[in-house]
C-alpha positions in Angstrom: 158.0 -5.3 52.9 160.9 -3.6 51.8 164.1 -2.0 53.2 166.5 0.4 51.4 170.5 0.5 51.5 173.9 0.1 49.7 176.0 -2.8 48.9 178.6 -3.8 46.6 177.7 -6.6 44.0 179.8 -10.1 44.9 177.6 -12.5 42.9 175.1 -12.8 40.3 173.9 -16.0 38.1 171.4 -15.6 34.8 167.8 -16.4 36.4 166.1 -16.3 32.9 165.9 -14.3 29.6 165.6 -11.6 30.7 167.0 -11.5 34.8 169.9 -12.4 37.2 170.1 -13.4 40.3 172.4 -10.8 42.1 173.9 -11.3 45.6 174.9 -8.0 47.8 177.0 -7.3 50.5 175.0 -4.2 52.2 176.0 -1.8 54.6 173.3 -2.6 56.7 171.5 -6.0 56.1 174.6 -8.2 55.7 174.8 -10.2 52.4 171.4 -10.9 50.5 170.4 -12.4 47.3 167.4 -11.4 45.1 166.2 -11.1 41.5 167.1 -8.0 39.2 164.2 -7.8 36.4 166.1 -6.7 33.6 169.1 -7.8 34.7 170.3 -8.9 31.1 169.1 -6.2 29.4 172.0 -4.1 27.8 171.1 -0.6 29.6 171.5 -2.6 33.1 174.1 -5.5 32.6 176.7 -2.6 31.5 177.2 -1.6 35.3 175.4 -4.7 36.6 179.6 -5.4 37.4 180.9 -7.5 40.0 182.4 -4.9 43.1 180.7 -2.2 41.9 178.7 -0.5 44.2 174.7 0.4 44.5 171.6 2.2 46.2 169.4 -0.6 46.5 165.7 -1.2 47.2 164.8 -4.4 48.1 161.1 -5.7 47.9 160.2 -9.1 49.8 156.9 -10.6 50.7 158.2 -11.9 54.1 161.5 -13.1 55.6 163.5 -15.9 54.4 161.7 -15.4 51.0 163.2 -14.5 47.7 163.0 -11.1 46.8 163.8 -8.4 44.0 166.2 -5.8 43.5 165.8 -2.1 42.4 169.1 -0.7 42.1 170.9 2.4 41.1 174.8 2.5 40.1 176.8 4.7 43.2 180.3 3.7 42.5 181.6 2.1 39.5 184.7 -0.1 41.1 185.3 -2.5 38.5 185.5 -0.9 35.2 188.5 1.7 36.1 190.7 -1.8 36.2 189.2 -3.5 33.2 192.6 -3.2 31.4 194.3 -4.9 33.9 193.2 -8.5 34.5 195.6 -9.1 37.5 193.4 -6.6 39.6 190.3 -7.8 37.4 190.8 -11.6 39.0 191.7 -10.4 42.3 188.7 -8.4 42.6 186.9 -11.7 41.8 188.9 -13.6 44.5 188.3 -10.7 47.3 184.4 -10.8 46.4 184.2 -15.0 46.2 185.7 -14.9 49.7 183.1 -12.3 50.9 180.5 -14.6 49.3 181.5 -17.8 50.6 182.7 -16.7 54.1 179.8 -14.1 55.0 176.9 -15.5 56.6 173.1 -13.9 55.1 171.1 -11.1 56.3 173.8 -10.8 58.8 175.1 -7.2 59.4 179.0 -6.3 60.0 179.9 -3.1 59.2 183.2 -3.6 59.7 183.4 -6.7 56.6 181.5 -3.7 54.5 183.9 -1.1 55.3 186.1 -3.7 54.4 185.5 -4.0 50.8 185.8 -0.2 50.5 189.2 -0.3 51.6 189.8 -3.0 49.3 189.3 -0.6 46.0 191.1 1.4 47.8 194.2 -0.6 48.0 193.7 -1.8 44.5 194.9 1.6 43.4 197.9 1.8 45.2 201.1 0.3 43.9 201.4 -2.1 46.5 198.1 -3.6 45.4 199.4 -7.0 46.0 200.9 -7.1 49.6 197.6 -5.0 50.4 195.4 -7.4 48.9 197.2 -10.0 51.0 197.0 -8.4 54.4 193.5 -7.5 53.4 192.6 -11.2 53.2 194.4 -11.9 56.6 191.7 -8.9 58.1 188.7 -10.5 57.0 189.3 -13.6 58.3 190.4 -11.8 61.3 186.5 -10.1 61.5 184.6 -13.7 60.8 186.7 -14.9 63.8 190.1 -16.3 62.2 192.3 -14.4 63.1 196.2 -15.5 62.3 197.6 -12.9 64.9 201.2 -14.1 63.9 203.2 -11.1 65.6 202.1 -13.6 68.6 203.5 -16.9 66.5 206.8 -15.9 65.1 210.2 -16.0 66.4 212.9 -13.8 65.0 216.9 -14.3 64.1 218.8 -12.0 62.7 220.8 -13.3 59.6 223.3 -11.7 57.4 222.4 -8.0 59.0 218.8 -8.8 58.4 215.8 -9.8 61.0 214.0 -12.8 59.2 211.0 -14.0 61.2 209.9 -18.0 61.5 207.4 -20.2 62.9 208.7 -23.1 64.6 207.5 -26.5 66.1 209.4 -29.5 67.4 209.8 -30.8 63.8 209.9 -27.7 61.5 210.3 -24.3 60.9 208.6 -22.1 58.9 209.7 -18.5 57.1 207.3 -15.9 57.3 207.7 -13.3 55.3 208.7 -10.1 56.9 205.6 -7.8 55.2 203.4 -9.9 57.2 204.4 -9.5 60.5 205.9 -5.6 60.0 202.6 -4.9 58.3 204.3 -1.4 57.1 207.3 -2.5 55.4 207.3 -1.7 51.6 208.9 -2.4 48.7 208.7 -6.1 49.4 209.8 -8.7 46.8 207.6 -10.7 44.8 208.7 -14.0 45.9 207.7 -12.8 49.2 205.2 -11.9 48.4 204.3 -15.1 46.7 205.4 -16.9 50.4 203.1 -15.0 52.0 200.4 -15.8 49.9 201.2 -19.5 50.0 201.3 -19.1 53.8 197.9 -17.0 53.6 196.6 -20.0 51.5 197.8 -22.5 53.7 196.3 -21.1 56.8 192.5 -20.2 55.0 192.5 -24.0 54.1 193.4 -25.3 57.2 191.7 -23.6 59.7 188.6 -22.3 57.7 187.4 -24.1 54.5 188.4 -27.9 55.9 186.8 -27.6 58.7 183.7 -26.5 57.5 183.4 -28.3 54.8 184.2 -25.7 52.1 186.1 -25.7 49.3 188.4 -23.3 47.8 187.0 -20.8 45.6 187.8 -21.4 41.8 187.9 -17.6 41.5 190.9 -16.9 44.4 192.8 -20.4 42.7 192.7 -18.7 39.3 193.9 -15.5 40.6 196.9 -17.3 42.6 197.7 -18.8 39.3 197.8 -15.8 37.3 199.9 -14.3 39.1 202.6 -16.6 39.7 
């Protein structure tokens, strides 16, 4: 059996000499893993890059089985950021989160489409506050979604609207950027707070309650970054 499509690269592991084990998130077919023979050798491993994108062929003897790869570069993502390990980690962190969060062989075109926007924003000088509403959108297609335009009270202080979460015992700044999602030129330490509050909210009301923990790749990125 077999089935043909495209998918961007979010994982792979060394299976042996000379293979991986590559992991896919497919137009089509949802994430799936299989082998890539060859996968080390030096003619494949070159654009065998995570993000990058593929024409793949995938060979199984029946479902639920592990099956092989065949794949042809489409779109080299990865290396036109290779001198800028910012982006490089936070392509890792977007592509651990698709990994761990995505549930196999299960389509969503809308989590694919996803990840092409992500490259997309990547480029753009806003990268970061991109990268951080992009985050708050995938959770929002796997059923999190924040909605904070609904949470958020407003004051207007020193000339400025400044938007927080309150309870009976707290309140909480949210950076404007993530509730006027088209504000730009915001500051880093905003931008910081927003990840923080991004952070807070994905383990919270995702990874605890399931169980999961945070992805090493998304912590190192935080920390680079700071």
């Amino acid at each position: 059996m077999n089935w043909i499509d495209e998918g961007f690269l979010i994982h792979k592991n060394i299976y042996n000499e000379n293979s991986v084990i590559a992991e896919f998130y497919t137009k089509n077919h949802g994430k799936c893993s299989g082998i890539i023979f060859g996968g080390t050798s030096k003619k494949v491993k070159n654009y065998l890059q995570i993000g990058n994108k593929f024409h793949i062929n995938f060979n199984f003897k029946k479902e639920g089985t592990t099956g092989y790869f065949k794949v042809e570069i489409l779109k080299a993502n990865s290396p036109f950021f290779f001198d800028n390990k910012n982006k490089l980690m936070c392509i890792s962190s977007a592509m651990s989160l698709i990994k761990l969060l995505t549930v196999e062989s299960e389509e969503n075109f809308k989590i694919f489409n996803l990840i092409e926007i992500f490259f997309e924003n990547l480029r753009d000088d806003q990268w970061l506050k991109n990268y951080i509403l992009w985050e708050l959108s995938l959770f929002k297609f796997l059923g999190y979604d924040l909605n904070l335009k609904n949470l958020v009270s407003s004051e207007i202080i020193n000339d400025q609207k400044k938007y927080f979460v309150k309870s009976n015992s707290s309140s909480k700044s949210v950076p404007n950027f993530l509730v006027e999602t088209n504000e730009s030129d915001v500051e880093f330490e905003n931008l910081l707070l927003g990840l923080k509050l991004v952070t807070d909210y994905l383990d919270k009301s995702i990874l605890l309650p399931n169980n999961i923990s945070h992805p090493y790749q998304r912590l190192n990125f935080i920390n680079i970054i700071k």
